[in-house]
SEDO-752902 format. One line per 3 residues: their letters; for each residue x, y, z of C-alpha. Coordinates in steps of 0.1 Angstrom, whole numbers, plus 5000, padded with zeros to 4 digits. Each point is the difference from the previous one (the first is absolute). Layout:
BEGIN
A = X:Y:Z | ...
//
This chain:
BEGIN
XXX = 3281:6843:3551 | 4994:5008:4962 | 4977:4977:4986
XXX = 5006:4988:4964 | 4981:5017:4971 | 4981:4975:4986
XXX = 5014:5008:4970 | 5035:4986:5003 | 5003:4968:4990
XXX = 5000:4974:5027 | 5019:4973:4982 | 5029:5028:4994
XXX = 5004:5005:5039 | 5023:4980:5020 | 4985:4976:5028
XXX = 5015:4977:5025 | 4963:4986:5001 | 4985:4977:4970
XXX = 4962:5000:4990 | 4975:4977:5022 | 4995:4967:4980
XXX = 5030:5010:4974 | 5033:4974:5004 | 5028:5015:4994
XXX = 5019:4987:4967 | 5038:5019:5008 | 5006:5027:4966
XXX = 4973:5001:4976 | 5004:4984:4968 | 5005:5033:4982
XXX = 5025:5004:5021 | 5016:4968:5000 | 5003:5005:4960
XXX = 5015:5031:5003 | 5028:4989:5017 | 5004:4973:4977
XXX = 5006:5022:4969 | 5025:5018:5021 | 5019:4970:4993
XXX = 5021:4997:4972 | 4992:4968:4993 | 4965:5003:5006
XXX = 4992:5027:4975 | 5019:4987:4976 | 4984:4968:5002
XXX = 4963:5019:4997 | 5015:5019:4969 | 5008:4969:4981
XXX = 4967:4984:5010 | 4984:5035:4991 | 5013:5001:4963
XXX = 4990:4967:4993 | 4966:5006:5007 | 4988:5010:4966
XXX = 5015:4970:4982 | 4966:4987:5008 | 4980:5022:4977
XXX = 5021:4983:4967 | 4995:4966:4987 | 4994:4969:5010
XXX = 4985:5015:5032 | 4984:5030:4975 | 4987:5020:5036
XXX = 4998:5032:4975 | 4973:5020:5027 | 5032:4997:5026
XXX = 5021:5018:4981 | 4981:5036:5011 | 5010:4994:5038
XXX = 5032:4972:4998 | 5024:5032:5006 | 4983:5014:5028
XXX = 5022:4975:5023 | 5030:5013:4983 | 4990:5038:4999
XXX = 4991:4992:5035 | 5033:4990:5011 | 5021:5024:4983
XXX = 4980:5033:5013 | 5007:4984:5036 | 5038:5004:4992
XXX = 5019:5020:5026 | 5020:5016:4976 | 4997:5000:4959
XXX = 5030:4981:4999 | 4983:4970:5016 | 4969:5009:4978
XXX = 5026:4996:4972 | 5007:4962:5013 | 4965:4992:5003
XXX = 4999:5009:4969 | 5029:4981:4988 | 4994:4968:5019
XXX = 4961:5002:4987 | 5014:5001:4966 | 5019:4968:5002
XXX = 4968:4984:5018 | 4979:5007:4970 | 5029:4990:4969
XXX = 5003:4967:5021 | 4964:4992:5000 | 4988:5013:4970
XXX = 5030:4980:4985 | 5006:4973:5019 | 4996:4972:4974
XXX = 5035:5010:4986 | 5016:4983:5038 | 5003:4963:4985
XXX = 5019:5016:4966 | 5018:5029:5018 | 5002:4989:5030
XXX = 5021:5022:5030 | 5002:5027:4967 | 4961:5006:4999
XXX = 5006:5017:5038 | 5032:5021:4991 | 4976:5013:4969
XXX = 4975:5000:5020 | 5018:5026:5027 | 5016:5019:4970
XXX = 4967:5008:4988 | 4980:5007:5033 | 5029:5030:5000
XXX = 4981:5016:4978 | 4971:5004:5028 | 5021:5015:5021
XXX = 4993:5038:4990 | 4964:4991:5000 | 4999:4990:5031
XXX = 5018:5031:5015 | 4975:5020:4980 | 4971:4981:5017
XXX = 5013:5015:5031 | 5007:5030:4991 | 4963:5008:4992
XXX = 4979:4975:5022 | 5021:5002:5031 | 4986:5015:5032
XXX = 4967:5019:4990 | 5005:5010:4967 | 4980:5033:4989
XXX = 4972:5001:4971 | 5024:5013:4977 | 5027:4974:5011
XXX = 4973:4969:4993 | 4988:5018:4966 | 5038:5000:4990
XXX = 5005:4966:5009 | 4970:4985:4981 | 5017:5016:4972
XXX = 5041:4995:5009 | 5000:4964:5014 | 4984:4984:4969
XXX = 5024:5020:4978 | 5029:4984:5023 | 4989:4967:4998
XXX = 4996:5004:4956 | 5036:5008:4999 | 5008:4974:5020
XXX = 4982:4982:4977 | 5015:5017:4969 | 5034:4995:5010
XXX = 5000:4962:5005 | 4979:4995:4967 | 5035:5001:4985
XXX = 5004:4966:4982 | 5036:5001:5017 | 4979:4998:5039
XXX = 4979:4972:4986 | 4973:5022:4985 | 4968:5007:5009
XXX = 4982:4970:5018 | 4975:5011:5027 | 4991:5034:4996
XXX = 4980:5005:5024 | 4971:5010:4975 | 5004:4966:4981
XXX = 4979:4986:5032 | 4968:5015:4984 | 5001:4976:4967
XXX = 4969:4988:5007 | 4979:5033:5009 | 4984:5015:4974
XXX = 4997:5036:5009 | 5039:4997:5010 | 5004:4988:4962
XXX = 4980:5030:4987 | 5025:5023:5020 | 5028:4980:4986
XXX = 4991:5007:4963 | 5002:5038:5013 | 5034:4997:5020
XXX = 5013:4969:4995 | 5008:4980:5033 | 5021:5026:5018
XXX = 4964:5019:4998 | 4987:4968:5020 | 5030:5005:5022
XXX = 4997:5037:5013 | 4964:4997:5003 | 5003:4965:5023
XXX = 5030:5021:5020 | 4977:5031:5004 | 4975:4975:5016
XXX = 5026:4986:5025 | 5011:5032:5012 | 4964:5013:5006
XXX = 4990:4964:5017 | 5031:5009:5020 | 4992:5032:5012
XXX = 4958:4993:5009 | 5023:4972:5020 | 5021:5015:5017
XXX = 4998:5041:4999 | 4958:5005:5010 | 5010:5040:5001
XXX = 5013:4997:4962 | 4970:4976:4986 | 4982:5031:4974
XXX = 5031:5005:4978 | 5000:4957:5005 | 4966:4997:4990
XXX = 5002:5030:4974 | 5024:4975:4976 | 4981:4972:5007
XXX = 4970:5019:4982 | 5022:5007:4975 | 5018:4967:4989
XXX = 4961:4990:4998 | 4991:5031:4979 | 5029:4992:4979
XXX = 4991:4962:4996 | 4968:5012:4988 | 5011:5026:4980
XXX = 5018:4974:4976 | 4977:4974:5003 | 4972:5027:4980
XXX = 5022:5019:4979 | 5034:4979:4995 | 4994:4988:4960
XXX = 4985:4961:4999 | 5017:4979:4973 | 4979:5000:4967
XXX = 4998:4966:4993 | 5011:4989:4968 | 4995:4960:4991
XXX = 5016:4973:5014 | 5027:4974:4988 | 5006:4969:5009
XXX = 5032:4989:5018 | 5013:4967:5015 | 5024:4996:5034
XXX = 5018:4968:4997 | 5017:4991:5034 | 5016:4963:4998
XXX = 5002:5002:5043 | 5029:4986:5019 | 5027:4980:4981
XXX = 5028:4986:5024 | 5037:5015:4996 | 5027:4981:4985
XXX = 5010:4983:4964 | 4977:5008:4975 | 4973:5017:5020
XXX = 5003:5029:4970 | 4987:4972:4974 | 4976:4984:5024
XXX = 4985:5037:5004 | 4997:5007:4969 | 4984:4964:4990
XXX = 4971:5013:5023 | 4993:5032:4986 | 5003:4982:4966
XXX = 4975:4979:5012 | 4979:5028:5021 | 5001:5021:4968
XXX = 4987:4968:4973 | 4969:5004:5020 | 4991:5035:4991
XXX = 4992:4988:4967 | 4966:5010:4991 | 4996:5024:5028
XXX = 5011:5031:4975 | 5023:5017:5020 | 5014:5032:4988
XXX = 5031:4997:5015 | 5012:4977:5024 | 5027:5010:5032
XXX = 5028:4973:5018 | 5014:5010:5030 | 5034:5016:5010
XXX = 5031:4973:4987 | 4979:4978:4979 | 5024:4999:4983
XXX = 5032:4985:5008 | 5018:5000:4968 | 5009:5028:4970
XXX = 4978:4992:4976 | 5022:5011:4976 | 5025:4971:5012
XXX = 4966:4979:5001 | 4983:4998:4971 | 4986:4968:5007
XXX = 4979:5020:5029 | 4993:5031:4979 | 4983:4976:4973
XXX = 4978:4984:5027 | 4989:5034:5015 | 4992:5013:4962
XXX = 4979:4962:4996 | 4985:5009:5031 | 4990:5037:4988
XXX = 4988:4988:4972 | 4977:4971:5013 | 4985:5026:5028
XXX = 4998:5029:4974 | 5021:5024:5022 | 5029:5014:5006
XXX = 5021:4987:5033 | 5020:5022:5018 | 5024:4980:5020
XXX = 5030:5011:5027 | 5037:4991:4988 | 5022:4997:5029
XXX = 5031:4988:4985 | 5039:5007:4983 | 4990:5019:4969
XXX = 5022:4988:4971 | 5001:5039:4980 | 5015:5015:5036
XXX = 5015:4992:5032 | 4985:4992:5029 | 4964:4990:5014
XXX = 4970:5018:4994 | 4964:4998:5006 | 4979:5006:4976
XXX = 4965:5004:4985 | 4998:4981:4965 | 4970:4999:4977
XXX = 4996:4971:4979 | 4974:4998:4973 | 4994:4972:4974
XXX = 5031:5001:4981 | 5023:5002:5032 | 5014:5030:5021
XXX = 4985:5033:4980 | 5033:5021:5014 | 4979:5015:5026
XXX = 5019:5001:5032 | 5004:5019:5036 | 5030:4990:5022
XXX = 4990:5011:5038 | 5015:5035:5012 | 4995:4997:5034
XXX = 5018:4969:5018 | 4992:4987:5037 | 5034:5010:5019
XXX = 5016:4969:5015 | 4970:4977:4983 | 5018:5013:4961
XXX = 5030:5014:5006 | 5017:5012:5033 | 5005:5035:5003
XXX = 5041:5010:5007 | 5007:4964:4995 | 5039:5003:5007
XXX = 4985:5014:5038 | 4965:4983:5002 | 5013:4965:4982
XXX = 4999:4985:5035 | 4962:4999:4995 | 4996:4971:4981
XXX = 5019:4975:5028 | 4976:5009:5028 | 4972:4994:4972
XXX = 4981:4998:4967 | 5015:5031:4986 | 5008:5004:4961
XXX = 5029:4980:4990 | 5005:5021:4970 | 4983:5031:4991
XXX = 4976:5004:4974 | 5006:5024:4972 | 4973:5030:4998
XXX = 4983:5013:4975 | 4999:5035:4988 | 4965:5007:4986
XXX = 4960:4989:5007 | 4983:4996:4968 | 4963:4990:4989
XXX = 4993:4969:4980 | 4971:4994:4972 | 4987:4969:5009
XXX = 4977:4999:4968 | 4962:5007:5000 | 5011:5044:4998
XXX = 5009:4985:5040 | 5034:5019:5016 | 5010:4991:5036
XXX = 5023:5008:5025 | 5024:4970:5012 | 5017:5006:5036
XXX = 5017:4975:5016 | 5005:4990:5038 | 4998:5027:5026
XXX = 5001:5030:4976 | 4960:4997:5005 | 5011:5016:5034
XXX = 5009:5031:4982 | 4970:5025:4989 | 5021:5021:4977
XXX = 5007:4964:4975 | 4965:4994:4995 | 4993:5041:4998
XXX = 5022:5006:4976 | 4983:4965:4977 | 4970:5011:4996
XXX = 5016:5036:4992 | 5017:4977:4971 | 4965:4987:4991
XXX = 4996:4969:5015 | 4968:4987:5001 | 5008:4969:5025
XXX = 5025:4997:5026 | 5017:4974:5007 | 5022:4989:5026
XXX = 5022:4958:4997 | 5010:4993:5039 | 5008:4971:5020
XXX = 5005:4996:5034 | 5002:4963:5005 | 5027:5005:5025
XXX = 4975:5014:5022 | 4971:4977:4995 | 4991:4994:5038
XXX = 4998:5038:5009 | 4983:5039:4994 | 5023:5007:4971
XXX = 4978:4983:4971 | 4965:5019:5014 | 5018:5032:5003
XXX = 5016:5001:4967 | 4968:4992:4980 | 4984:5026:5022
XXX = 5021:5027:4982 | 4984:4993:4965 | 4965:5016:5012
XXX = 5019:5033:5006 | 5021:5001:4978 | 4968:4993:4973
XXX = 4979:5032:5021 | 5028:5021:4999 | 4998:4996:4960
XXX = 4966:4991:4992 | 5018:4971:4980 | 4988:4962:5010
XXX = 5031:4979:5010 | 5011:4962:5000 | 5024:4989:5027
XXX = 5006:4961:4983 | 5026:4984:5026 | 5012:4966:5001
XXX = 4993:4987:5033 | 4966:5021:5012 | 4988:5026:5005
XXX = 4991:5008:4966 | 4977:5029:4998 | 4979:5024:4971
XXX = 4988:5035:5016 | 4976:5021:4971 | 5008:5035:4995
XXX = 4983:5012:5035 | 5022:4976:5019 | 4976:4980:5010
XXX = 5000:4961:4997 | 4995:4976:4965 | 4990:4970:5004
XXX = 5019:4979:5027 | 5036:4998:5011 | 5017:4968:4994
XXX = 5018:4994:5034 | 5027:4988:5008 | 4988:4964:5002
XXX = 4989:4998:4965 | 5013:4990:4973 | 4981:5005:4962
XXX = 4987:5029:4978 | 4974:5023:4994 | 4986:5022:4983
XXX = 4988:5038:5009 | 4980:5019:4980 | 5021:5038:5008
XXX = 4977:5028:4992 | 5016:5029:4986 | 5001:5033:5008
XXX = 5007:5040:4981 | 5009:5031:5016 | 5029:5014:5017
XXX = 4997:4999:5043 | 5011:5032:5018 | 5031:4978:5015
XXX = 5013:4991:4964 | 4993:5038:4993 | 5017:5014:5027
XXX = 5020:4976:5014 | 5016:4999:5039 | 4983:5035:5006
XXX = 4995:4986:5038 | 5035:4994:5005 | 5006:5044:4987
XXX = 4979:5007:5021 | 5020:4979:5032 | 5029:5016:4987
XXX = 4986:5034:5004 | 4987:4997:5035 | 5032:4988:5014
XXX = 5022:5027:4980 | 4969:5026:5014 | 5007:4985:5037
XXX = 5042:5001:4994 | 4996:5043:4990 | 4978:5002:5030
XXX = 5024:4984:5020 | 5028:5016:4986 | 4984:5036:5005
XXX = 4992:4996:5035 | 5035:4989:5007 | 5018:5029:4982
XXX = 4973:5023:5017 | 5018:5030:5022 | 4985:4991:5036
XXX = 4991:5034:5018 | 5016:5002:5033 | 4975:5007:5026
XXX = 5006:5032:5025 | 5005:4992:5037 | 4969:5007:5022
XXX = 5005:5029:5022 | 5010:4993:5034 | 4990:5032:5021
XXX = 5029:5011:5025 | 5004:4983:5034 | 4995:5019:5028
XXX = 5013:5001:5031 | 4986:5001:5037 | 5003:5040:5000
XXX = 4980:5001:4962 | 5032:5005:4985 | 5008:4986:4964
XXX = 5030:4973:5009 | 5030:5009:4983 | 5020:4970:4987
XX = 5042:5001:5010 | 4987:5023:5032
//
């Protein structure tokens, strides 16, 4: 009887007797798993849960260290796929787990509609996912796990790309929006904007994932971990600092929550009237009301354009207010940015480009129109405007006015400061979402957008959070949440110079672009590739008892 090398694993060999002093617990848990994600129902369950892991690293929660591993789980799951097709679900089913909880404060306005987006969207993970398997799956070579740390981010940037579209809601949660708050990550951000942020937090998943779960494959792992750091560091001594320039002063006036219903536009306004009177002495240089001030055209109002000019010219600053209202001079409601000085509205105006779909209008109403009897969507749309502009506020000043969610959108601000604005500024309001993330994340997307420029910005909102970022991106002052309501004052330093993102612009995105078209020739030449037909081994002749060659047919 052989005895066994003491070599081969023990555990591996099959025994009808169990180790002294070990109870026996049936499968092991490994095990048990395994068959569970054989189910269906089971793995898609673990894909939803597995996309909407990294919602954690956003706002309020603001987890921005857990957004370097939160897609292992994911990346996990779909290299464990059987096939690439059900790689491609995983993928697919992830994606509507991460739109649902990085969105999920649009359920009480949307309602059942936030989970149909929600699953139109995660389709766009579906490719990513199949590529996740296509390189991580089994035991993936060094080459295969450098050309992943380079592919998979530039999958998951076009996914980004594509629903960025202001027709797919535009684009809230980028996964590189998580790292507002890290300075370093801003740095990068004034070199590549956020989709820089983005590859570089991908690349970090995908090496986390192989030291995980491929120990054969951890140098090539470890090789881009070494150099996301290098990179990091690289920027953070030679990316160009803004050269601070002065400061200005400018006032946020947020009036707070003012209950629905008749004459809640006049009650509003009353407040910031009121808000405003108190800036008096302060010496603003401008002053900033939130998103639908506003409720009225003030050139149908001229009772309210005469208060704002009194009020301009008791503070000593211009006030830019939001008209959300029928404009008398064309059809239709816009939203718009107005600048009123001391002897009324100086003609200085920007109506918002970009409108929330269902929230300002509702996209294919004649087929989507359903939409607003299932909840809070548009009644009518709003009219959009064809232009951004800059505004001289006075004091040689010239800002940027944005309004709503089109701070979500890195090429608006990018292409303000290329128009030489020197503050940007961004009316919201998201009093319908008061009790949720939506108010932290949105006034999270200021300090980006003010690092990716090296311009300070104001977000001024109505109901909190109100929010003033200097031209680094990091924090002025306080925020006014979304509890308060009054004024104050920030003193916004300024800032010259021209950051390599406003230079350059989406370069990260090129260079996404270029891998994946690099990885289709690749593909597309090793398909097309003649395969050589291999010769048949010799077979020496068969002999028969007498040493005779057998003769087939004999």
């Amino acid at each position: 009887m052989r005895l066994p090398d003491i070599r081969e694993p023990v555990v591996g060999r099959r025994s009808g007797r169990r180790s002294p002093g070990r109870p026996s617990s049936g499968r092991p848990s490994s095990g048990r798993w395994q068959d569970r994600l054989g189910s269906r129902w089971w793995r898609g369950a673990a894909a939803l849960a597995a996309g909407a892991i990294p919602a954690v690293a956003f706002p309020a929660p603001s987890l921005w260290w857990f957004a370097y591993v939160a897609l292992v789980p994911w990346m996990l799951l779909a290299r464990s796929a059987p096939i690439g097709r059900r790689a491609a679900y995983d993928g697919w089913l992830g994606g509507l787990g991460f739109m649902l909880a990085v969105h999920h404060w649009l359920l009480p306005s949307l309602h059942v509609f936030t989970v149909v987006i929600a699953a139109l969207l995660g389709a766009l993970w579906a490719p990513w996912g199949a590529l996740v398997h296509r390189f991580l799956a089994g035991v993936p070579s060094h080459g295969r796990v450098g050309a992943a740390l380079m592919v998979l981010p530039s999958g998951w940037l076009m996914v980004e790309l594509v629903r960025s579209w202001q027709g797919l809601g535009g684009p809230w949660g980028l996964l590189g929006s998580s790292q507002w708050q890290v300075e370093p990550a801003l740095r990068l951000a004034s070199v590549g904007g956020v989709w820089l942020l983005s590859f570089l937090v991908v690349a970090v998943n995908v090496a986390v994932t192989v030291l995980v779960a491929v120990r054969r494959s951890r140098m090539p792992a470890v090789a881009g971990l070494v150099a996301t750091a290098a990179a990091t560091s690289a920027a953070w001594v030679w990316s160009p600092r803004p050269d601070l320039d002065g400061s200005v002063a400018v006032a946020v006036v947020q009036p707070g929550t003012v209950a629905d219903g008749m004459g809640s536009a006049e009650r509003r306004f009353d407040r910031e009237e009121a808000l405003t009177r108190k800036l008096a002495g302060r010496d603003p240089d401008l002053i900033v009301w939130g998103e639908s001030s506003v409720g009225y055209d003030l050139a149908g109002r001229p009772d309210l354009a005469d208060r704002l000019a009194a009020l301009s010219r008791r503070t000593g600053a211009d006030i830019l207010v939001n008209v959300d209202a029928r404009r008398s001079d064309s059809p239709g409601i816009y939203k718009s940015s107005v600048l009123v000085g001391p002897h009324g509205p100086t003609g200085d105006r920007y109506d918002k480009m970009r409108l929330v779909p269902f929230g300002e209008y509702i996209p294919a109403r004649s087929l989507l129109g359903w939409a607003t009897s299932v909840g809070k969507a548009a009644g009518e749309d709003r009219r959009q405007g064809t232009r951004q502009v800059t505004m001289d506020v006075g004091h040689g000043l010239r800002v940027g006015p944005m309004v709503c969610f089109e701070s979500a959108f890195p090429d608006m601000s990018r292409h303000l400061a290329q128009d030489g604005a020197e503050v940007l500024l961004a009316q919201s309001s998201t009093s319908s979402f008061q009790r949720s993330w939506a108010p932290e994340q949105h006034a999270s997307l200021a300090a980006l957008r003010a690092a990716e420029t090296g311009r300070p910005m104001v977000h001024a909102t109505l109901t909190g959070v109100s929010a003033v970022y200097g031209p680094d991106g990091t924090r002025v002052g306080s925020w006014l949440g979304t509890g308060t309501r009054g004024s104050a004052v920030y003193e916004v330093p300024l800032a010259r110079g021209v950051t390599p993102y406003v230079r350059f612009g989406d370069w990260p995105l090129g260079v996404a672009l270029l891998t994946l078209a690099a990885l289709c020739a690749a593909e597309g030449a090793q398909a097309f590739r003649p395969r050589r037909s291999s010769p048949l081994p010799h077979v020496p002749p068969v002999r028969t008892a007498h040493e005779s060659p057998a003769r087939p047919g004999r």
